[in-house]
PASEBA-1860 file (N, C-alpha, C; in nm, 3 decimals):
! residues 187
1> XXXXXXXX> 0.084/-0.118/0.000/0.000/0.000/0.000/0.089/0.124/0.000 ~ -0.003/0.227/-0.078/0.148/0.379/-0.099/0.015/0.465/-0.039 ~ 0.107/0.530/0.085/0.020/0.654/0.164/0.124/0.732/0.164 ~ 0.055/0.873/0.282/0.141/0.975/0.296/0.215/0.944/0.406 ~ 0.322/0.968/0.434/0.437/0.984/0.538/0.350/1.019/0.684 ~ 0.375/0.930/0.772/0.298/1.013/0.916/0.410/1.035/0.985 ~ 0.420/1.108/1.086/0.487/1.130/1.226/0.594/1.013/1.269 ~ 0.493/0.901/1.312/0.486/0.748/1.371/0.646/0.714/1.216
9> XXXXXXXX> 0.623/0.733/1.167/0.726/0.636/1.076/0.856/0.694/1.041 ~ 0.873/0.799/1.170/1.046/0.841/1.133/1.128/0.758/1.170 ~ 1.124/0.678/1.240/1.196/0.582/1.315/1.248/0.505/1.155 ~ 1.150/0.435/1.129/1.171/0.352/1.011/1.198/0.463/0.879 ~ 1.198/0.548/0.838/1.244/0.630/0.759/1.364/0.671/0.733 ~ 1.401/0.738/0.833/1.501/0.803/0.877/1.634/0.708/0.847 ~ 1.644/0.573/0.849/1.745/0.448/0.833/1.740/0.470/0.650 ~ 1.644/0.468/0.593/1.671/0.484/0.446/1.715/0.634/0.405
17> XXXXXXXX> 1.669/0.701/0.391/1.739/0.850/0.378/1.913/0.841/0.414 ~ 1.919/0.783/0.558/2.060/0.775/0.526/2.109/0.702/0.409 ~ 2.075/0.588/0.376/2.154/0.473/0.298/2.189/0.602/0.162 ~ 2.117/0.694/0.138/2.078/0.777/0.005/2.244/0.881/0.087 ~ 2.220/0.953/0.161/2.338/1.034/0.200/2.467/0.985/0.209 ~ 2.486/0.851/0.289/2.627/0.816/0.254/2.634/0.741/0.116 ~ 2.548/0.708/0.044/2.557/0.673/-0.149/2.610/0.839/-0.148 ~ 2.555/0.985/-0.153/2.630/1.074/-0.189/2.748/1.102/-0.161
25> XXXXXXXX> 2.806/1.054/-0.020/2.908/1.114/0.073/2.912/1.259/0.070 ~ 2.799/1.293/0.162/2.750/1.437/0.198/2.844/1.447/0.345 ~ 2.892/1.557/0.310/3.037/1.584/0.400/2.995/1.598/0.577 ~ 2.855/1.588/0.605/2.782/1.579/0.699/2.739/1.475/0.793 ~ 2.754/1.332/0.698/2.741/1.244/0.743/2.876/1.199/0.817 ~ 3.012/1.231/0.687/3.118/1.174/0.734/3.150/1.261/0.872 ~ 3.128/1.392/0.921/3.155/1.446/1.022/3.131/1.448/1.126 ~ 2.968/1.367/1.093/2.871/1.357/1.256/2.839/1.215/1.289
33> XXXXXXXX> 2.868/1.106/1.150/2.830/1.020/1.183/2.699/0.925/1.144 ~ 2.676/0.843/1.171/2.555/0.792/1.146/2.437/0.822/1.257 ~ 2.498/0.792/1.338/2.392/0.816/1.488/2.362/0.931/1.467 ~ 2.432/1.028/1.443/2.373/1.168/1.533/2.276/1.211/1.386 ~ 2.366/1.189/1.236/2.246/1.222/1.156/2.161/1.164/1.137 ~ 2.149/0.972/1.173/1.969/0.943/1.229/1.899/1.052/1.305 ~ 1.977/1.081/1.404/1.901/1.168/1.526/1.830/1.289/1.420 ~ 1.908/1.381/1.335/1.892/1.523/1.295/1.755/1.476/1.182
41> XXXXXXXX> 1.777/1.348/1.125/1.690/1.319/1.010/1.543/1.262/1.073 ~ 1.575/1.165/1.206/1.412/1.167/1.272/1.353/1.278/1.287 ~ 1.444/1.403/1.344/1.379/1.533/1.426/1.322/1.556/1.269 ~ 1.361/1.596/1.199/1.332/1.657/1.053/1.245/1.596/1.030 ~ 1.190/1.451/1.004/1.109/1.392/0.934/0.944/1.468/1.063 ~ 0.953/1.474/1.192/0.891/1.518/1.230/0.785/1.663/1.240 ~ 0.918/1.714/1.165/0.829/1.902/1.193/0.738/1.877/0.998 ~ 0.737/2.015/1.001/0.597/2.044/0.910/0.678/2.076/0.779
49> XXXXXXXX> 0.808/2.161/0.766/0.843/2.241/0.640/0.994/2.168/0.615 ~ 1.048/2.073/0.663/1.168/2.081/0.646/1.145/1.961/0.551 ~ 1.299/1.975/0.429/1.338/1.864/0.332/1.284/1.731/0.345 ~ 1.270/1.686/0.464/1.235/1.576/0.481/1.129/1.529/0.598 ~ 1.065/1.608/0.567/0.943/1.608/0.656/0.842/1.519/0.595 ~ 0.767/1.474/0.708/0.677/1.339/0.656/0.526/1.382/0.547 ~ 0.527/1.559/0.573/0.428/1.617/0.495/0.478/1.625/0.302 ~ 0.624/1.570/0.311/0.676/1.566/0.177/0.712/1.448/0.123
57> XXXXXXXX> 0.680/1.345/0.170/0.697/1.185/0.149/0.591/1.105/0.163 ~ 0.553/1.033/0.080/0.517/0.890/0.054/0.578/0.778/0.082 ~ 0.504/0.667/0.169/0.581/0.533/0.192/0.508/0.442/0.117 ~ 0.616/0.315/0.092/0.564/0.173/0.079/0.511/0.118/0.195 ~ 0.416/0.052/0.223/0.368/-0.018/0.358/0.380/-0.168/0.318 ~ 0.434/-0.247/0.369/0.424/-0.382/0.359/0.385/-0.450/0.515 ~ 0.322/-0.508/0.520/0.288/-0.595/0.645/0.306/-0.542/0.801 ~ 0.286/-0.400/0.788/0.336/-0.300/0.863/0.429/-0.217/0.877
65> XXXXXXXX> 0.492/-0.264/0.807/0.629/-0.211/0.766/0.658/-0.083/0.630 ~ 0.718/-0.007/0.724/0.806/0.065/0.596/0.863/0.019/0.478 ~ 0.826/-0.035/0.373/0.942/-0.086/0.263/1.025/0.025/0.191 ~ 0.990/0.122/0.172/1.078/0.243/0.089/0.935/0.387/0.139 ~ 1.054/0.471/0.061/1.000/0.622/0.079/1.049/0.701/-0.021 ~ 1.009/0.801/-0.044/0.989/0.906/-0.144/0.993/0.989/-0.111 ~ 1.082/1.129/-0.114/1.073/1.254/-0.046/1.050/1.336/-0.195 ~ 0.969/1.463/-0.197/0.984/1.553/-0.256/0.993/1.672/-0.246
73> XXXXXXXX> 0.973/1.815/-0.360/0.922/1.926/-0.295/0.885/2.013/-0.435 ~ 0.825/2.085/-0.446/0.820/2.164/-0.560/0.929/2.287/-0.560 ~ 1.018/2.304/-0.735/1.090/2.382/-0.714/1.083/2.510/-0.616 ~ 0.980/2.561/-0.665/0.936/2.692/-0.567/0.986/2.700/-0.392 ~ 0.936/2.586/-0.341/1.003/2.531/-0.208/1.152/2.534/-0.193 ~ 1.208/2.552/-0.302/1.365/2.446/-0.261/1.463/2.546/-0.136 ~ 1.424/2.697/-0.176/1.467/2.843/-0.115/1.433/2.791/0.032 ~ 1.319/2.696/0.100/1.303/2.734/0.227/1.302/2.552/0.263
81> XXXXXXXX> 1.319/2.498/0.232/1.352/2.373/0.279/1.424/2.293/0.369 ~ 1.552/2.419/0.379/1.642/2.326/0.451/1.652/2.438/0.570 ~ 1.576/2.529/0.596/1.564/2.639/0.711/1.530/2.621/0.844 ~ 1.479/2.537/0.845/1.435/2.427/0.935/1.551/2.338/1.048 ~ 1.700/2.322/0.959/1.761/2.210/0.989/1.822/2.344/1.093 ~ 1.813/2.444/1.076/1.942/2.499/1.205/1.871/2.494/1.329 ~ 1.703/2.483/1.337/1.660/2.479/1.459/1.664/2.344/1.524 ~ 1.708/2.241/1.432/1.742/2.110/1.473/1.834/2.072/1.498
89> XXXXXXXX> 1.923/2.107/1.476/2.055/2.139/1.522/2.114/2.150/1.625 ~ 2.050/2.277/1.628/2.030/2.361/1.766/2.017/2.261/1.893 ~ 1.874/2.203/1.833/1.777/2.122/1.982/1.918/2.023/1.994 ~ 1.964/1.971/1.897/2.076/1.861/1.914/2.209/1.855/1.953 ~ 2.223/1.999/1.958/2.381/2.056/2.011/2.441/2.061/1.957 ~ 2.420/2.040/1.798/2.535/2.051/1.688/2.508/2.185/1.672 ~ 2.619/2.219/1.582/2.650/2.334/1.460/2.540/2.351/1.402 ~ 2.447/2.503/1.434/2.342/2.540/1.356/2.404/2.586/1.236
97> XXXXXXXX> 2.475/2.622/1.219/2.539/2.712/1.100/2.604/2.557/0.961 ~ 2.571/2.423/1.002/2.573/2.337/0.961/2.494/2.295/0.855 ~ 2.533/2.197/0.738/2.456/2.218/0.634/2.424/2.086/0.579 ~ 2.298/2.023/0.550/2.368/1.850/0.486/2.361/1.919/0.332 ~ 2.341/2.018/0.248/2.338/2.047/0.100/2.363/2.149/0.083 ~ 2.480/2.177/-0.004/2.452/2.325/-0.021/2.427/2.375/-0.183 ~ 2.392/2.279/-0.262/2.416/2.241/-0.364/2.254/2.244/-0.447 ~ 2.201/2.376/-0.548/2.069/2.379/-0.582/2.064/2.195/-0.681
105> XXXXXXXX> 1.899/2.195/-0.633/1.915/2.071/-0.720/1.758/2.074/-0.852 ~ 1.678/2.142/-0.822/1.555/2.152/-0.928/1.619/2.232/-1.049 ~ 1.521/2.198/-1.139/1.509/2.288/-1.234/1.394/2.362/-1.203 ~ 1.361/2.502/-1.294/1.202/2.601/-1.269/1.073/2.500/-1.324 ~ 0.990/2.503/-1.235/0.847/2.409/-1.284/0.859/2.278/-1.277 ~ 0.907/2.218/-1.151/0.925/2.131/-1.147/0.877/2.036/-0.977 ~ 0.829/1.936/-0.979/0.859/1.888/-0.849/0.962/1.782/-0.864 ~ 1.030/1.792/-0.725/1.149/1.745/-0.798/1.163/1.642/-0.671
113> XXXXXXXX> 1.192/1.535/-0.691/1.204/1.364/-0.658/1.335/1.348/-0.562 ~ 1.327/1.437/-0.452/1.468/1.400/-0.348/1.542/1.325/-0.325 ~ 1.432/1.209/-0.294/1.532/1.103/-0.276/1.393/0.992/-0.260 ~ 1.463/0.871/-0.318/1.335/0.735/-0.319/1.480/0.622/-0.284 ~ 1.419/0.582/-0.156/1.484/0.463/-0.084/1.376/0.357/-0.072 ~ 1.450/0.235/-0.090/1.369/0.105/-0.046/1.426/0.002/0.065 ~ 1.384/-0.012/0.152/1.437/-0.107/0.242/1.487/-0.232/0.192 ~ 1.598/-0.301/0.274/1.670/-0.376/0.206/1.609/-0.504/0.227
121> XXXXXXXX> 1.515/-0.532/0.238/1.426/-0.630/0.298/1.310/-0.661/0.183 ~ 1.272/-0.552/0.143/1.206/-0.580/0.035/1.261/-0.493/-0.153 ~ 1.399/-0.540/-0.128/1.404/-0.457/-0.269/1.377/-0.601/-0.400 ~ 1.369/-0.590/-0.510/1.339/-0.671/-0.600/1.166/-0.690/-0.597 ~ 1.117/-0.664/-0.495/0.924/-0.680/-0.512/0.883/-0.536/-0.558 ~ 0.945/-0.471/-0.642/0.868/-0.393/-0.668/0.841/-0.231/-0.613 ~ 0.890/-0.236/-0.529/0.864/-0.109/-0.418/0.884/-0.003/-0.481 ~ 0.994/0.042/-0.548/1.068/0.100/-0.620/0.931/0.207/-0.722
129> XXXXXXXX> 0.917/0.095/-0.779/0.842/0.112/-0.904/0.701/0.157/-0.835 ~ 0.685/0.108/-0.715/0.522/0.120/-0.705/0.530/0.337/-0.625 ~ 0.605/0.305/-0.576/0.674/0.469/-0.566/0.647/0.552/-0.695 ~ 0.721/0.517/-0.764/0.704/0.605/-0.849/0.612/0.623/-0.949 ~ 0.522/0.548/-0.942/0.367/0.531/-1.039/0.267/0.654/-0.911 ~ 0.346/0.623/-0.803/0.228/0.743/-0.688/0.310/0.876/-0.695 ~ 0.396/0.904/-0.766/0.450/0.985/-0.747/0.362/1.146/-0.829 ~ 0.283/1.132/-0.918/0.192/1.227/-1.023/0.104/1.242/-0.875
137> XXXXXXXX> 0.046/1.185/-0.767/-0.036/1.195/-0.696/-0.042/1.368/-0.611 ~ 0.131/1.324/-0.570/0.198/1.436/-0.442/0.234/1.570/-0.494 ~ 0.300/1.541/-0.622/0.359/1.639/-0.702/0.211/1.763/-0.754 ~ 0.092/1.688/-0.844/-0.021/1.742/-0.854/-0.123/1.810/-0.735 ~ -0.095/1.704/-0.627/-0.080/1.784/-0.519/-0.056/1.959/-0.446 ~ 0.096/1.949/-0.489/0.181/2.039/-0.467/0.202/2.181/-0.614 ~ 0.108/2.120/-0.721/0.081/2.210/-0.811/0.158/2.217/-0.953 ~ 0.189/2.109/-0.930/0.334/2.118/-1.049/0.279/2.004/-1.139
145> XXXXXXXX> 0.347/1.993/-1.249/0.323/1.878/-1.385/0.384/1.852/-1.469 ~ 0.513/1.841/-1.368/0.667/1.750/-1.412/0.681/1.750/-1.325 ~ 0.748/1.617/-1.315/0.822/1.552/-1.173/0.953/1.562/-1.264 ~ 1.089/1.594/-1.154/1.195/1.627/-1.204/1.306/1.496/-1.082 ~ 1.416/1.452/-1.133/1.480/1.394/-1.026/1.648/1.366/-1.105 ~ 1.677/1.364/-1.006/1.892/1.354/-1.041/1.897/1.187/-1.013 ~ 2.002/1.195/-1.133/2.023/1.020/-1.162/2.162/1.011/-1.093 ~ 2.254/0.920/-1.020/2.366/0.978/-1.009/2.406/0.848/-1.181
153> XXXXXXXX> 2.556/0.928/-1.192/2.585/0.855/-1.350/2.617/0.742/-1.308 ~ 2.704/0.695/-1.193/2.718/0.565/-1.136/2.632/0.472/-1.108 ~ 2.485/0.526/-1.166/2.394/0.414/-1.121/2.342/0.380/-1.290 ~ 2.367/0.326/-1.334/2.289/0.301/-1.484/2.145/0.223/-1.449 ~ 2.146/0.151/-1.350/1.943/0.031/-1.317/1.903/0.175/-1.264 ~ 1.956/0.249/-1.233/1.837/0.360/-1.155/1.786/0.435/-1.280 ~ 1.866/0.428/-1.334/1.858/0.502/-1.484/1.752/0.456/-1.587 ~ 1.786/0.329/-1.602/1.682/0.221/-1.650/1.565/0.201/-1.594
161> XXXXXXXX> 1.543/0.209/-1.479/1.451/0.243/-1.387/1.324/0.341/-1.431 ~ 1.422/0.488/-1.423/1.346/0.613/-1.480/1.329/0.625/-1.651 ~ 1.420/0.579/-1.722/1.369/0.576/-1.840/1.265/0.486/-1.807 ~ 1.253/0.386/-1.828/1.096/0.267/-1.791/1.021/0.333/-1.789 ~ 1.007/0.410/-1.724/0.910/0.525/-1.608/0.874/0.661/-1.693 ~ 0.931/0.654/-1.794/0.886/0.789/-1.886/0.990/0.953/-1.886 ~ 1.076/0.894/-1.784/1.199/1.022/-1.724/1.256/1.000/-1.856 ~ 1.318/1.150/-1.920/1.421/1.192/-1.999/1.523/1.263/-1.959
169> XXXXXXXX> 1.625/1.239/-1.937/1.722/1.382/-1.971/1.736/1.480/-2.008 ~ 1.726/1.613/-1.958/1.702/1.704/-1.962/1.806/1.754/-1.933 ~ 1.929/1.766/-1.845/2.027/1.832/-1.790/2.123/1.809/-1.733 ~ 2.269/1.787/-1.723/2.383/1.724/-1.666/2.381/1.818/-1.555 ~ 2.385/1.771/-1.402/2.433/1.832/-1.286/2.529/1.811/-1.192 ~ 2.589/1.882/-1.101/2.678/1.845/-1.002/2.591/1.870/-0.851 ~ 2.593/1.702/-0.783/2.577/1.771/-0.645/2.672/1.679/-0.547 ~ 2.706/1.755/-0.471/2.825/1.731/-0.391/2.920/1.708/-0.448
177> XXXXXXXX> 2.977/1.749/-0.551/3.063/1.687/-0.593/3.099/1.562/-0.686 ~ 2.921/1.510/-0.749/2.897/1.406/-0.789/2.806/1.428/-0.950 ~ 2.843/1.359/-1.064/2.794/1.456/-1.124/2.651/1.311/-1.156 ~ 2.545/1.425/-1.183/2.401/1.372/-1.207/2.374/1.367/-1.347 ~ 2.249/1.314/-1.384/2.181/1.373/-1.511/2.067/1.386/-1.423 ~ 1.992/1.509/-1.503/1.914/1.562/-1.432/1.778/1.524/-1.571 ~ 1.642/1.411/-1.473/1.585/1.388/-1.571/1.470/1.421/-1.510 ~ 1.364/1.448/-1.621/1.210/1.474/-1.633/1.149/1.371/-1.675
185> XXX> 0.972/1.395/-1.613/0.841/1.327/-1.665/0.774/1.454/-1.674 ~ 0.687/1.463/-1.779/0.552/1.525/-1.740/0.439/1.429/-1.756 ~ 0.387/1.509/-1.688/0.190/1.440/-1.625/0.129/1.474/-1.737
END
């Protein structure tokens, strides 16, 4: 079953989002760790406006379970997204002035596909895919009619994936230091 992100499921969230940050080696993780950025990414998945808040994600549900997640946001958002993380910070005793991105990632008119993790428990059933068929749901939602998302080039099945899926290439990007193709759907 694909619903919206609640409160209750940062616990189980929060473990995939990482697997996606150290795949980037976001200079944040290597500095604080795994523990403490579980900690910064539960608090986050909790409040209302931040990157990864549960009001911007879709889960897989399997047998109670989390199987994967979907974060998004519409370009328009991207300016206030991560504004959020210094008051979490804060509560956590780290470095407010701390950053996990500093790196724009949308194109204009776009909702754009953050990050889609699947638990390692259920990858090969599908999860993946059933994500991203709900993905026209959140985005239309949010007002937009292209979903936009970064491929990294090191992944060619993710690639294959989104072509399947109707994504084109649209744009070569760099984030962190990693370079993307930056591909589209429209609705």
């Amino acid at each position: 079953m694909i619903r919206y992100a609640e409160k209750k499921d940062a616990h189980e969230i929060a473990p995939l989002i990482l697997v996606i940050l150290k795949d980037m080696e976001l200079p944040f993780v290597a500095r604080y760790g795994d523990e403490q950025t579980l900690a910064v990414l539960e608090a986050g998945i909790v409040t209302e406006d931040y990157r990864y808040s549960y009001r911007r994600a879709l889960v897989a549900e399997i047998d109670g379970q989390v199987a994967g997640v979907a974060f998004g946001y519409s370009d328009k958002a991207e300016a206030q997204i991560d504004k959020p993380l210094k008051q979490i910070l804060t509560t956590l005793g780290l470095d407010p002035e701390e950053k996990l991105f500093t790196d724009p990632e949308t194109l204009p008119g776009e909702w754009y596909l953050d990050t889609i993790s699947v638990s390692p428990a259920f990858r090969g059933h599908g999860v993946g895919t059933q994500l991203l068929e709900a993905l026209p749901q959140i985005a239309q939602r949010d007002g937009e009619e292209v979903i936009g998302l970064s491929v990294d080039r090191q992944n060619p099945g993710a690639k294959r994936l989104y072509t399947r899926m109707g994504y084109e290439t649209v744009a070569d990007t760099v984030i962190s230091g990693h370079d993307y193709e930056h591909m589209q759907r429209k609705l």
